[in-house]
C-alpha positions, 0 to 999 in steps of 0.5 A, a space after each residue: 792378451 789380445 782379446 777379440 770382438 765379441 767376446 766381453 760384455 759391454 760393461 767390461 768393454 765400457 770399463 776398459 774403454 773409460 781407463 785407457 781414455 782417462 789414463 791416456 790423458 793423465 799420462 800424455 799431460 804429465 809428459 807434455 814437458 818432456 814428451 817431443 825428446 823422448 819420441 825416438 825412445 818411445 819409438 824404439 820401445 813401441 815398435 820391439 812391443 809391437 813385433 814381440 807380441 805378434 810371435 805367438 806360441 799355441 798352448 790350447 786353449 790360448 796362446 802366448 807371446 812376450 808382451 815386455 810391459 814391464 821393461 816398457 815401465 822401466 824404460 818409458 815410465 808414463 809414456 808406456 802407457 800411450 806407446 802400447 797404445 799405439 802398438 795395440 791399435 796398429 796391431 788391431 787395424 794391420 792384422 785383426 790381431 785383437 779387436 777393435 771394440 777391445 783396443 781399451 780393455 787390451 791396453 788396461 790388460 797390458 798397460 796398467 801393469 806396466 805403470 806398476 812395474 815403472 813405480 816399483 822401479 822408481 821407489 826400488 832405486 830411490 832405495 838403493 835396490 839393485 837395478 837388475 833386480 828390479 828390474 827382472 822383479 818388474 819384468 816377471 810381475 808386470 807379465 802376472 798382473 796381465 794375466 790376472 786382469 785378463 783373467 778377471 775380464 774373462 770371468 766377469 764377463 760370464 762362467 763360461 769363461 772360468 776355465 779359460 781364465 785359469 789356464 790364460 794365467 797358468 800358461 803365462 807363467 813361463 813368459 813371467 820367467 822369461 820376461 824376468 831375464 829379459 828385463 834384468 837383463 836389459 836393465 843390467 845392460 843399459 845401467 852400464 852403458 847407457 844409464 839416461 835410457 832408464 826412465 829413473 835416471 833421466 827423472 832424477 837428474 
């Protein structure tokens, strides 16, 4: 899910680019009431994304990681999107892990998703949809819509990159079982125990 530099073609790098920018500034005005408070969180949250995605296990001719967008959804709602900004950006400058050029293309990828899976939650709870489920539903989906951008963005950039697209997607559907549990499980947890952590309780209230 990290894309390096030199491998998209500017129009996509543009595209990329021109999203994040505009949903970094819909996402950070729409907290500007609530964001200073929910700062510890968003640290919290933005620093398991930041050392979940690094732990990477080879399968050629990619690799995978956890990327945990979804349970960033659920837990920080719009905040998510800047927070896997942040994490993406230092994980660019620290450790290359990532392209600079595609710091915008590579948070669309993961950030995007992670705003679907907040609005599936929030409509599921105001239904009376179990939490757990919700949640593993939003773990698992937040993790395939990334890789179906991913893949969009490698093959709009050329032919060349209709193979590896398809195995990117093929080799992230483990993480989308894995992500599932995760995040029911969490979500589970945090319902019981600590219920204003859900970005759909603190809202509500």
């Amino acid at each position: 899910m990290h894309i390096s530099d030199g491998v998209l073609s500017l129009p996509v790098i543009a595209v990329g680019w021109g999203v994040t920018l505009t949903l970094l500034v819909i996402t950070l005005w729409r907290s500007k009431d609530n964001i200073v408070e929910q700062i510890p969180k968003i640290s919290v949250m933005t620093g398991a994304f930041f050392i979940a995605s690094l732990i990477h296990i080879p399968m050629p001719p990619t690799s995978v990681h956890l990327i945990l967008n979804g349970l960033l959804g659920v837990v920080l709602g719009v905040l998510a999107y800047p927070a896997m900004f942040i994490g993406l950006t230092l994980q660019a400058l620290l450790f290359q892990h990532g392209g600079i050029t595609t710091i915008g293309v590579n948070t669309m990828n993961v950030g995007v998703p992670a705003l679907i899976a907040y609005g599936i939650f929030r409509i599921g709870c105001n239904r009376n949809i179990s939490k757990t489920l919700l949640g593993a539903i939003c773990g698992g989906l937040a993790v395939l819509v990334t890789a179906v951008f991913l893949a969009i963005c490698l093959i709009t950039t050329g032919d060349e990159f209709q193979y590896v697209a398809k195995i990117a997607v093929a080799a992230h559907i483990p993480i989308m079982i894995i992500e599932s549990i995760i995040t029911g499980s969490v979500v589970a947890f945090l319902a019981k125990v600590k219920p204003e952590l859900l970005q759909i309780d603190i809202e509500d209230k």
